[in-house]
DRENFI-111554 format. One line per field, with one value per residue: residue number from 1; y, x, z of N, C-alpha, C, O, CB in turn; residue in one letter. Coordinates in nm, 4 decimals. Atoms other than C-alpha are relative to their C-alpha. Glycine has a CB too. Layout:
<selos>
i = c(NUM/...)
ny = c(Y/...)
nx = c(X/...)
nz = c(Z/...)
cay = c(Y/...)
cax = c(X/...)
caz = c(Z/...)
cy = c(Y/...)
cx = c(X/...)
cz = c(Z/...)
oy = c(Y/...)
ox = c(X/...)
oz = c(Z/...)
cby = c(Y/...)
cbx = c(X/...)
cbz = c(Z/...)
aa = c(A/...)
</selos>
This chain:
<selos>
i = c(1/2/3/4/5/6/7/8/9/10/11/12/13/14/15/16/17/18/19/20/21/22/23/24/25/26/27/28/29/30/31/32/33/34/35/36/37/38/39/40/41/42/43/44/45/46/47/48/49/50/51/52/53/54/55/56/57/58/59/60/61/62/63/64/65/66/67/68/69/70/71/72/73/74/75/76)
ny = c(0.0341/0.1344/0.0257/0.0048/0.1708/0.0987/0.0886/0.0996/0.0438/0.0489/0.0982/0.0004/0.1034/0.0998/0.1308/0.1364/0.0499/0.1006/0.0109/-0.0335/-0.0159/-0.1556/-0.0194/-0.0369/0.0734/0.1106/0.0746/0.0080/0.0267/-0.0221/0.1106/0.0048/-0.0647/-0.1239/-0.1722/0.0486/-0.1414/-0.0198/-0.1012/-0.0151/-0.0573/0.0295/0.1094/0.1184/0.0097/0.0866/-0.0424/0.0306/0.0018/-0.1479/-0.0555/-0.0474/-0.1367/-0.1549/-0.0415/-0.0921/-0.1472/-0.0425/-0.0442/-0.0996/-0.1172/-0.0931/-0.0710/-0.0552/-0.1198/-0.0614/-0.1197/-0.1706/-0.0971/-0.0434/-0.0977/-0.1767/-0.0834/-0.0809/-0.0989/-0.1211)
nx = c(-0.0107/-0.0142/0.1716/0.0298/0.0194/0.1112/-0.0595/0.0664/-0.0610/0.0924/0.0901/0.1455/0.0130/-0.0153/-0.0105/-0.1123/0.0093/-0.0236/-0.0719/-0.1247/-0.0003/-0.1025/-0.1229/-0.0448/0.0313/-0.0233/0.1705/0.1320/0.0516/0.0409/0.0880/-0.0369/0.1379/-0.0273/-0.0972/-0.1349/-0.0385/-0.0982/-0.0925/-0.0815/-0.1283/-0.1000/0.0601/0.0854/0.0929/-0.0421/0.1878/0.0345/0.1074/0.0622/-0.0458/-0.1515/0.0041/0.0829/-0.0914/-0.0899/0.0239/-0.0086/-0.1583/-0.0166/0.0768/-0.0432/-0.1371/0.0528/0.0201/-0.1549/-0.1001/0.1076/-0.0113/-0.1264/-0.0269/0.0740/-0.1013/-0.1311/0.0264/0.0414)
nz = c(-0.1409/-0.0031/-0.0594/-0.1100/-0.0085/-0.0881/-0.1160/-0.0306/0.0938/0.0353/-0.0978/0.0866/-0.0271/0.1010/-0.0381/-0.0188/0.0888/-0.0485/-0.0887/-0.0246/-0.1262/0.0048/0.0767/-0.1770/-0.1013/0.0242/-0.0899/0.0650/0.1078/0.1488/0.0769/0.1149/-0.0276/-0.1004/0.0504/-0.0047/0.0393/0.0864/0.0246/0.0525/-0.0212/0.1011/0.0761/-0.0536/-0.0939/-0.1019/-0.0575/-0.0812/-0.0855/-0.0682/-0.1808/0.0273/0.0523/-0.0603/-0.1657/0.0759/0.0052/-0.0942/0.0206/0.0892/-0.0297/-0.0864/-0.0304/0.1114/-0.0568/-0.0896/0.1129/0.0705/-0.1352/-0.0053/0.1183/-0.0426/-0.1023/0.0485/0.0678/-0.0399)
cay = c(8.3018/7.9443/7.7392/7.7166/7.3734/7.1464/7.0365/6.7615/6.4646/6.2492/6.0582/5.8987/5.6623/5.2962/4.9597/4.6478/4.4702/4.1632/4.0660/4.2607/4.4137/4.8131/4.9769/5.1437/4.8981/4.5433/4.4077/4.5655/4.3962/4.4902/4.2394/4.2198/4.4855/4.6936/5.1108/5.1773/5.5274/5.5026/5.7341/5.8017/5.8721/5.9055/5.6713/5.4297/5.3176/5.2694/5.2019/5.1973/5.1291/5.4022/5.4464/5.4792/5.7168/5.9549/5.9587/6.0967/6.3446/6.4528/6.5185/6.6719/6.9408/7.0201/7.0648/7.2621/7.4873/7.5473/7.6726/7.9260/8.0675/8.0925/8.2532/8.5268/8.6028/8.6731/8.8460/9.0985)
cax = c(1.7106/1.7750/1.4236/1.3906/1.5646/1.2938/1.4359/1.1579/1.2560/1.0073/0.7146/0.4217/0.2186/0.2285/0.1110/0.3299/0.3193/0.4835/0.5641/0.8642/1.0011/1.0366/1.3366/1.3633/1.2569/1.2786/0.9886/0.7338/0.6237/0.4620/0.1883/0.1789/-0.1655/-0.0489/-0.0256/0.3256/0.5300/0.7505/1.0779/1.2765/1.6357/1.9413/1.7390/1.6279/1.3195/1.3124/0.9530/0.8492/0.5765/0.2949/0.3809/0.7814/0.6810/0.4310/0.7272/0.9752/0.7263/0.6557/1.0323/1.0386/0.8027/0.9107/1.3003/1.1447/0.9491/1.2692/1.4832/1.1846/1.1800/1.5327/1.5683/1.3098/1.4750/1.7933/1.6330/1.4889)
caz = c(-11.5366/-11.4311/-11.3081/-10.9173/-10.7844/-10.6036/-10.2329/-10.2433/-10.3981/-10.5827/-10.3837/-10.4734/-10.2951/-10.4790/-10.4636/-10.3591/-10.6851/-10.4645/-10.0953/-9.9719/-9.6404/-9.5681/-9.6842/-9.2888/-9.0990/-9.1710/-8.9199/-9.1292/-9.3848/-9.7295/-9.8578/-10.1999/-10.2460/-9.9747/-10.0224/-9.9738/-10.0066/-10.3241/-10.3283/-10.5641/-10.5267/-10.8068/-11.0181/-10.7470/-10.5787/-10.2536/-10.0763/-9.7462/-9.4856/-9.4459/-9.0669/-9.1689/-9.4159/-9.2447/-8.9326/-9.2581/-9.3709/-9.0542/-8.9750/-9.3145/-9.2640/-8.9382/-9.0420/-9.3704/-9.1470/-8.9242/-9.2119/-9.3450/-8.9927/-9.0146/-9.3542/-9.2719/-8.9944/-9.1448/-9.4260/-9.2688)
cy = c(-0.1490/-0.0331/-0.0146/-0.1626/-0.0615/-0.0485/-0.1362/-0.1084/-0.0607/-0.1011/-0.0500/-0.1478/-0.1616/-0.1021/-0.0872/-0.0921/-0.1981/0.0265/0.0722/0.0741/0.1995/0.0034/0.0203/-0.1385/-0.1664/-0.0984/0.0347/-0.0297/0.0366/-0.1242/0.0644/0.0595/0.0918/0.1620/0.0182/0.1293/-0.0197/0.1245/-0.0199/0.1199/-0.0037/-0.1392/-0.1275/0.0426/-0.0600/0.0113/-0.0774/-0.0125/0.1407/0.0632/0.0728/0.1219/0.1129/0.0806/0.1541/0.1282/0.0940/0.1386/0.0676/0.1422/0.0721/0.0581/0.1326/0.1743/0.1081/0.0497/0.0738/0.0647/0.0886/0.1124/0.0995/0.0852/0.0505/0.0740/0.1081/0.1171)
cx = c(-0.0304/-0.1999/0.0563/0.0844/-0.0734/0.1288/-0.0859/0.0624/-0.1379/-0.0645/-0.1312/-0.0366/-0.0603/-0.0456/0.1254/-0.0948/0.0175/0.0535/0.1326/0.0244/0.0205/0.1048/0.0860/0.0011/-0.0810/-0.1121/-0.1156/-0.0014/-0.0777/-0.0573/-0.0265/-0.1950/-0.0038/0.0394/0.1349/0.0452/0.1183/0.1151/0.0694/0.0783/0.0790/-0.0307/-0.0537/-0.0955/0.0116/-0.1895/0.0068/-0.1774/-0.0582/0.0594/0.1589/-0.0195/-0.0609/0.1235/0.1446/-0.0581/-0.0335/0.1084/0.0318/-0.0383/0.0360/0.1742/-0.0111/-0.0391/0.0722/0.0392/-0.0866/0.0331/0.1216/0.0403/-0.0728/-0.0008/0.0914/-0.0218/-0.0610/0.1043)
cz = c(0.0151/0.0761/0.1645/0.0454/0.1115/0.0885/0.0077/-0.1325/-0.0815/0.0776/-0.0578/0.1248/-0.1141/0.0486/0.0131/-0.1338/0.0570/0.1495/0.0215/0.2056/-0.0136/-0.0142/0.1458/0.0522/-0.0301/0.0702/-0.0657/-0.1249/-0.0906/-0.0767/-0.1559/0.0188/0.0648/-0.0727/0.0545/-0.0374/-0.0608/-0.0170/-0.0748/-0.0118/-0.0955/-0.0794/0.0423/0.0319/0.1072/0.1020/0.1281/0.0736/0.0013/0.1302/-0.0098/-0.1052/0.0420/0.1295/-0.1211/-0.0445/0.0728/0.0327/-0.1055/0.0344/0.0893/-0.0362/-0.1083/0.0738/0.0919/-0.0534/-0.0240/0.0910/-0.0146/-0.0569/0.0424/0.1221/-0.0078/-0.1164/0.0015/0.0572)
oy = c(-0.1997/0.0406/-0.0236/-0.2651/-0.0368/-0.0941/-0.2233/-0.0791/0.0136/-0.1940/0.0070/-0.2302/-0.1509/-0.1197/-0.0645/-0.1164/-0.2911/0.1246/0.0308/0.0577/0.2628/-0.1018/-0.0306/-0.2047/-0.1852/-0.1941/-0.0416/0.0434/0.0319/-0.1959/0.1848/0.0030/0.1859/0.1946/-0.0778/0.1838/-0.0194/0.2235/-0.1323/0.2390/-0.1063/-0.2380/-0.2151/0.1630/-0.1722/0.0975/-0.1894/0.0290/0.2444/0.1727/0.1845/0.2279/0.2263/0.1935/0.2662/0.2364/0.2083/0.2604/0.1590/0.2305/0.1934/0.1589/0.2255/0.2860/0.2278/0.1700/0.1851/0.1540/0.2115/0.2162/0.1984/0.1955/0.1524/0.1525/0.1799/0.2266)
ox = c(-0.1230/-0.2911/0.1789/0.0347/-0.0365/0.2346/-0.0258/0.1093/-0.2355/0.0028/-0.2030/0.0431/-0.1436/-0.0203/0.2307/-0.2154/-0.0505/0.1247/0.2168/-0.0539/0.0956/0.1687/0.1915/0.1046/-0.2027/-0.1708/-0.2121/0.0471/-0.1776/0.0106/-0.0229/-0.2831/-0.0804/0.1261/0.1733/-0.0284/0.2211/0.0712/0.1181/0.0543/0.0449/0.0427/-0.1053/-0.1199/0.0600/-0.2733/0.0555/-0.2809/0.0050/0.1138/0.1860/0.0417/-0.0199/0.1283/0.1890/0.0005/-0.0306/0.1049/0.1106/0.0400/0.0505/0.2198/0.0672/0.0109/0.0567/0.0339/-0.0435/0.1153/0.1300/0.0849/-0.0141/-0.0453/0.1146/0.0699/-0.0768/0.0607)
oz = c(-0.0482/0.1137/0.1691/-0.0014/0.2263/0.0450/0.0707/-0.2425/-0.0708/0.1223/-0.1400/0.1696/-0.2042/0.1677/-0.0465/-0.1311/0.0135/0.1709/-0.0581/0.2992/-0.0878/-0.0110/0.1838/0.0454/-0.0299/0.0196/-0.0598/-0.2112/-0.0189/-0.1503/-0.1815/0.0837/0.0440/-0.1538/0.1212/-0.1196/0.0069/-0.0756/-0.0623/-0.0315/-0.1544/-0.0825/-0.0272/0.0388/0.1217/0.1286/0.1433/0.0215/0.0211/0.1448/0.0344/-0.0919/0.0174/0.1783/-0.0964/-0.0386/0.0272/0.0150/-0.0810/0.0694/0.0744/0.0176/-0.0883/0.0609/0.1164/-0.0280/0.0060/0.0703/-0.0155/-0.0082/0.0865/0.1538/0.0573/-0.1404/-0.0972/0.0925)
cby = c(0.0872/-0.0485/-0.1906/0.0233/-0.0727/-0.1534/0.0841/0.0422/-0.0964/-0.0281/0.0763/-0.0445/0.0468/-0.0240/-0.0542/-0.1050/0.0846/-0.0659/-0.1047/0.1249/-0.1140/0.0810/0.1430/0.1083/0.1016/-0.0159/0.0648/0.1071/-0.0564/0.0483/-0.0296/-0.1613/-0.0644/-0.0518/0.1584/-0.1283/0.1045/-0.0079/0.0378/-0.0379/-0.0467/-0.0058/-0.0318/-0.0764/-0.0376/0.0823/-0.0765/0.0585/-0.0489/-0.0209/-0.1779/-0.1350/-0.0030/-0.0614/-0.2639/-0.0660/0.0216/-0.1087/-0.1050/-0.0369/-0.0186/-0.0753/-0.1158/-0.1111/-0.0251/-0.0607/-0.0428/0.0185/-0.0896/-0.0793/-0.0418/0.0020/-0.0391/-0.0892/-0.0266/-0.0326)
cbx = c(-0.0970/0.1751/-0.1083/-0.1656/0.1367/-0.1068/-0.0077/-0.1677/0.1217/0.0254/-0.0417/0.0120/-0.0690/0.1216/-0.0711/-0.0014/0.1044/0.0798/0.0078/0.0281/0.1370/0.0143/-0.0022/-0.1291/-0.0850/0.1330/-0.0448/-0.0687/-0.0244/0.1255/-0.1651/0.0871/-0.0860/0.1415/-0.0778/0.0453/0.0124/-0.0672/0.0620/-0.0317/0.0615/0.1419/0.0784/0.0384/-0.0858/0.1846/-0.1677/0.0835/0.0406/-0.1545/0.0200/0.1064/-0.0372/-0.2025/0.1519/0.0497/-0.0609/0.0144/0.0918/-0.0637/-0.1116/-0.0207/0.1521/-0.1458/-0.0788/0.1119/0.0719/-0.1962/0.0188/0.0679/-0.0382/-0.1461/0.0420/0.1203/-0.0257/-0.0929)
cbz = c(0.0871/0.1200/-0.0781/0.0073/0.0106/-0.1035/0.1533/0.0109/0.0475/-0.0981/0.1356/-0.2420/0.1013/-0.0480/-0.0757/0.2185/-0.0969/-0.0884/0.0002/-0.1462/0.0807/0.0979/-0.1271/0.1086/0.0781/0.0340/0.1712/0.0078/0.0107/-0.0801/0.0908/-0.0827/0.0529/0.0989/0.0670/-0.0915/0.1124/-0.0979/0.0782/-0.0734/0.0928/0.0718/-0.0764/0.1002/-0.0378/0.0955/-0.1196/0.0354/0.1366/0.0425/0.1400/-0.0716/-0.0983/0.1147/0.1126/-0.1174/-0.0579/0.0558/-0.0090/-0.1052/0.0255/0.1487/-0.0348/-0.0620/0.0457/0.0489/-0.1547/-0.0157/0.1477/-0.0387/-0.1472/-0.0059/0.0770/-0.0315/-0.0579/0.0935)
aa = c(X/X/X/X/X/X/X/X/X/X/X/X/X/X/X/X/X/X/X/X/X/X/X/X/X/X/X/X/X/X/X/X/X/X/X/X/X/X/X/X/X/X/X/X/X/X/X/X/X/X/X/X/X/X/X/X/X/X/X/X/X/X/X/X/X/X/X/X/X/X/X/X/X/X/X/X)
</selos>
C-alpha cells in the first residue's frame, strides 16, 4: 500500500542570512537576523514576513478544517 501524500508543503521558520524584502508583500522588509517563515516549493525557497505568514497559516487551517467537515459529512 502506497505511503499517505502530505497536503502540507514544507515550512520551517529561518533566519535572514541577509537584507531582503517579503516574497508577499514588498513593504515589509527582512533585516538581515530577522525570524522569517521559509517555504519550500518545487525546489524553491521562498520566505516571508512573520505577519504574512501567520495570515497564510491562518487561512490554511481554516480552508483545511472546511474540507474535514466536508468529507465527514459525505462519509457518513
Amino acid at each position: 500500500m502506497p505511503r499517505p501524500k502530505s497536503l502540507v508543503v514544507t515550512m520551517e521558520i529561518t533566519t535572514a542570512g541577509r537584507a531582503h524584502d517579503c516574497r508577499y508583500n514588498k513593504k515589509h522588509r527582512l533585516e538581515k537576523g530577522i525570524q522569517r517563515l521559509t517555504v519550500r516549493e518545487d525546489g524553491d525557497e521562498h520566505h516571508y514576513c512573520l505577519p504574512c505568514g501567520k495570515t497564510f497559516l491562518v487561512q490554511g487551517v481554516e480552508r483545511l478544517k472546511s474540507l474535514l467537515a466536508e468529507i465527514e459529512t459525505l462519509a457518513r
